[in-house]
N, C-alpha and C positions, 0 to 999 in steps of 0.2 A: 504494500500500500504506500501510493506518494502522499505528499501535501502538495497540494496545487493549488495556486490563485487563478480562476479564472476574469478577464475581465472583458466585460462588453458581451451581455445577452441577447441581442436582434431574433433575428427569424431563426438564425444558423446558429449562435452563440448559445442562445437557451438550452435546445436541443442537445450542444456537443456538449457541455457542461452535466446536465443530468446523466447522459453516459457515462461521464466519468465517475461519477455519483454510481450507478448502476454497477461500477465494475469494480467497488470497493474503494475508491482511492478517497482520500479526506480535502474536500474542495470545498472551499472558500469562493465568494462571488462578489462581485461588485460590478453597478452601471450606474446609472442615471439618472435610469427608471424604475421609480420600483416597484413597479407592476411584475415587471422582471426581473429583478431581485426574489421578489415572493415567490414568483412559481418557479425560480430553482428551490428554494428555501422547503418550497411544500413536498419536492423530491429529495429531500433530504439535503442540501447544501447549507452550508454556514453564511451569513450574510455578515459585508463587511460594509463601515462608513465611507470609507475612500479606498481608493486604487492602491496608496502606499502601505496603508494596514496590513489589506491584505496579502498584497506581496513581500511583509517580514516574514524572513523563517519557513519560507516555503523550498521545496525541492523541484519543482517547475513553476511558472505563469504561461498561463495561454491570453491569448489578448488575439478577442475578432472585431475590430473596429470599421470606422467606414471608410476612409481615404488615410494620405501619407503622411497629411500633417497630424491627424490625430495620433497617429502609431509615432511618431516623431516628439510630439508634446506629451504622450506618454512616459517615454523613454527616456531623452538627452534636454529636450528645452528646460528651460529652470532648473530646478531640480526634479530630473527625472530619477526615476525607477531604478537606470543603473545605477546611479549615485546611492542608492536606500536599500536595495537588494542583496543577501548572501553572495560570496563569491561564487559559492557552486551552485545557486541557483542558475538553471537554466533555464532558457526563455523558448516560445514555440509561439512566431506570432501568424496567424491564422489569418490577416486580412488582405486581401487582395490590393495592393500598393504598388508606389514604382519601383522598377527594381534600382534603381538610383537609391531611393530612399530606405529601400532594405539596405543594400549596402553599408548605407552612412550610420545606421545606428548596428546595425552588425559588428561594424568595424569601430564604434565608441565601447560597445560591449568588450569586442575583442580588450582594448587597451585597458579594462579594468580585470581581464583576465576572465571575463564570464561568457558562456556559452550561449549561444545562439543562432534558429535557425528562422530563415521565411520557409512558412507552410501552408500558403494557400489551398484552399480545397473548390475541387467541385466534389456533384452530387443533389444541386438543392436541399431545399427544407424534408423532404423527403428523407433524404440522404440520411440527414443528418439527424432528423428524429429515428431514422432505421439503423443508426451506426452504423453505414455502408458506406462513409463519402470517399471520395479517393484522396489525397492528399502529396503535396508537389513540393517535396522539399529542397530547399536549397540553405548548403553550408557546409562543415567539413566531414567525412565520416563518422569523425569519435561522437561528432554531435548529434547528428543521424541516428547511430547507434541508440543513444542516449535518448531521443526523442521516438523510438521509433513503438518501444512497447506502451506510451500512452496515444499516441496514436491509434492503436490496432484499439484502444477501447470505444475508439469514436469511430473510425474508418476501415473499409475491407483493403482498399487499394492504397501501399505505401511507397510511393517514387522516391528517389534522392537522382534529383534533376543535376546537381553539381553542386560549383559554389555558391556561396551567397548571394540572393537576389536573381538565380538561378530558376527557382520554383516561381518568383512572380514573372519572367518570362514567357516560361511551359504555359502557365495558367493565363495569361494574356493573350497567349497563343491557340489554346484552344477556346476560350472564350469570344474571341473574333470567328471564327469557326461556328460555332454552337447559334451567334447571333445573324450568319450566312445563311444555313440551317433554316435556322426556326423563319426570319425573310424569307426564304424561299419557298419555304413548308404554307406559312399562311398566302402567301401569294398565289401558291397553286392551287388549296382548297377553294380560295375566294373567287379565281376563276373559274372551277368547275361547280361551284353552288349558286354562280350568278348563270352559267348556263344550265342547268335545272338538274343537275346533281345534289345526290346525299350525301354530306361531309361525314359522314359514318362509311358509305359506302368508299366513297370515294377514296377513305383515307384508309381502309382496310384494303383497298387495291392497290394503293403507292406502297404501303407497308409489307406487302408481300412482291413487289415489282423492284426497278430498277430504280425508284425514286424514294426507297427504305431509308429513313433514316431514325437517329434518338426520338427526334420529336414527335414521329408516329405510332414511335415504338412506346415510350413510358410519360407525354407531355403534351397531348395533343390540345392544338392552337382553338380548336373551333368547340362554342360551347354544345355540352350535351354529349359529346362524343365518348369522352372520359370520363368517367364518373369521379377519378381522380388526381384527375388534373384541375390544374386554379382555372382554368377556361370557364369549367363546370363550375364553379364559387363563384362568377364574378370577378374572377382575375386577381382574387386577393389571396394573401399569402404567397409564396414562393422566391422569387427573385425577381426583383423591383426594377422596370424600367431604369430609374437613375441610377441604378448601380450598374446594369449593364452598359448605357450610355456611358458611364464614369470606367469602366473596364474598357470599353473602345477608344475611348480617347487618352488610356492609356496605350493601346495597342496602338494609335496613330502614331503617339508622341515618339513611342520604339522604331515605329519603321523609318520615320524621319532621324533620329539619330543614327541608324544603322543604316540608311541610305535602301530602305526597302521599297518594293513597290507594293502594293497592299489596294489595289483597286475596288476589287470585292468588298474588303473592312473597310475602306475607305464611305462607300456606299451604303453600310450597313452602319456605320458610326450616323451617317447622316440622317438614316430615316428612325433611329430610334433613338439623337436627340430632337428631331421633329415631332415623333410622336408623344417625347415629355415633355416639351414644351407648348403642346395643347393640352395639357393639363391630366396625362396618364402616368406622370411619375413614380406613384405612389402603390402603382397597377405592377402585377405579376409582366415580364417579359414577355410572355404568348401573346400579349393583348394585343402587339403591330396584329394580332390578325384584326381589327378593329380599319386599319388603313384598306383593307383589300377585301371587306365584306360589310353589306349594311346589319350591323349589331345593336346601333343603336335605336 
């Protein structure tokens, strides 16, 4: 059994926290909100007043937050985390960031001699209430090692991408992918239900055809079809437009430094900060199918 600080509950953070609860470990929680504080608490977690608390005297922190500069103001700004933290505490940060900014608190850790990896995940909320997410580490092996059996309490699928800032790479990578996908996926139902197809039918013909992909298979875009899928909710719950916009325009920012061409992502970043900035932010990712079918 470890001691673990978790921090930052959202859609993914709740869920990966009560797992570790589930699989014995003694975790500690803190957020923001404490609505989510409580519902780890009611699964057995410890509630903490602040981030620094609970990360004294722990033997890991996980930390799934929203963007770089949070996991950064975590960490290094003011007095961060590293500065309050055991030296053998190791750290396991779970949010989908730049790999620049993994990096740079990577390598603050490093100089105080403490370990740490980026471990971004896929999998959705799904995933991650099923302790099946996959997870995309990057950083050295001992640390890998180290992070890799509380992992498996949360996640089936365990990567070690490389080094540091390695894992939000992989995960940016296939997150421009997954957003290609899911665009093309609702694009296709939308044409074929405006010409007088059943997005049931239809989507059980591409799901067994040459146009198979994730999203037909455990995510489908169109409501009704899925009974568990966020299409079928109202689009709520799963993985929030702005974050996927915020994950493609990390994938832009990458290709531009690394001199990629990214066409596809490029096009796909566009239409699904389009479609949060008419007011779907807050909606599950599936919902572009909203741009290519009358749902409203």
């Amino acid at each position: 059994m470890a001691k673990i600080a978790f921090i930052g509950l959202g859609n993914m953070g709740g869920p990966m926290a009560v797992n570790l609860v589930k699989a014995g470990h003694e975790v500690t929680v803190f957020d923001l909100v404490p609505a989510a504080v409580a519902a780890a608490v009611a699964e057995g977690a410890q509630a903490s007043d602040s981030a620094e608390v609970a990360a004294k005297g722990k033997d890991f922190i996980v930390s799934m937050l929203p963007a770089s500069q949070h996991v950064e103001g975590l960490y290094i700004d003011g007095t961060g985390l590293l500065d309050i933290v055991d030296k053998n505490t190791v750290i396991i940060d779970s949010s989908t960031i730049a790999a620049e900014s993994a990096r740079r608190v990577a390598e603050e850790a490093a100089k105080r001699g403490i370990k740490m990896v980026d471990a971004p995940v896929s999998g959705g909320v799904g995933g991650a209430v099923a302790g099946t997410l996959s997870f995309i580490v990057g950083g050295t092996t001992e640390a890998f090692e180290l992070v890799k059996p509380i992992l498996e309490a949360m996640g089936k699928n365990i990567f070690h991408a490389g080094d540091s800032g390695a894992g939000q790479v992989a995960k940016v990578c296939n997150n421009m992918l997954l957003a290609i996908l899911m665009a093309g996926t609702t694009e296709a139902i939308g044409m074929g239900v405006k010409n007088g197809l059943d997005p049931a039918v239809l989507s059980d013909i591409m799901a067994k055809s040459s146009g198979n992909n994730w999203a037909l298979q455990v995510y489908n875009p169109y409501p009704g079809v899925m009974e568990t899928a966020p299409a079928s909710n109202g689009y709520q719950g799963g993985f929030m437009v702005d974050l996927m916009a915020k994950d493609l325009g990390l994938a832009f920012d990458s290709a531009v430094k690394s001199r990629c061409s990214i066409p596809m992502g490029s096009m796909a970043r566009n239409l699904f900060a389009m479609h949060a900035a008419n007011g779907n932010g807050s909606l599950d990712f599936s919902s572009i199918q909203k741009m290519f079918a009358d749902l409203d």
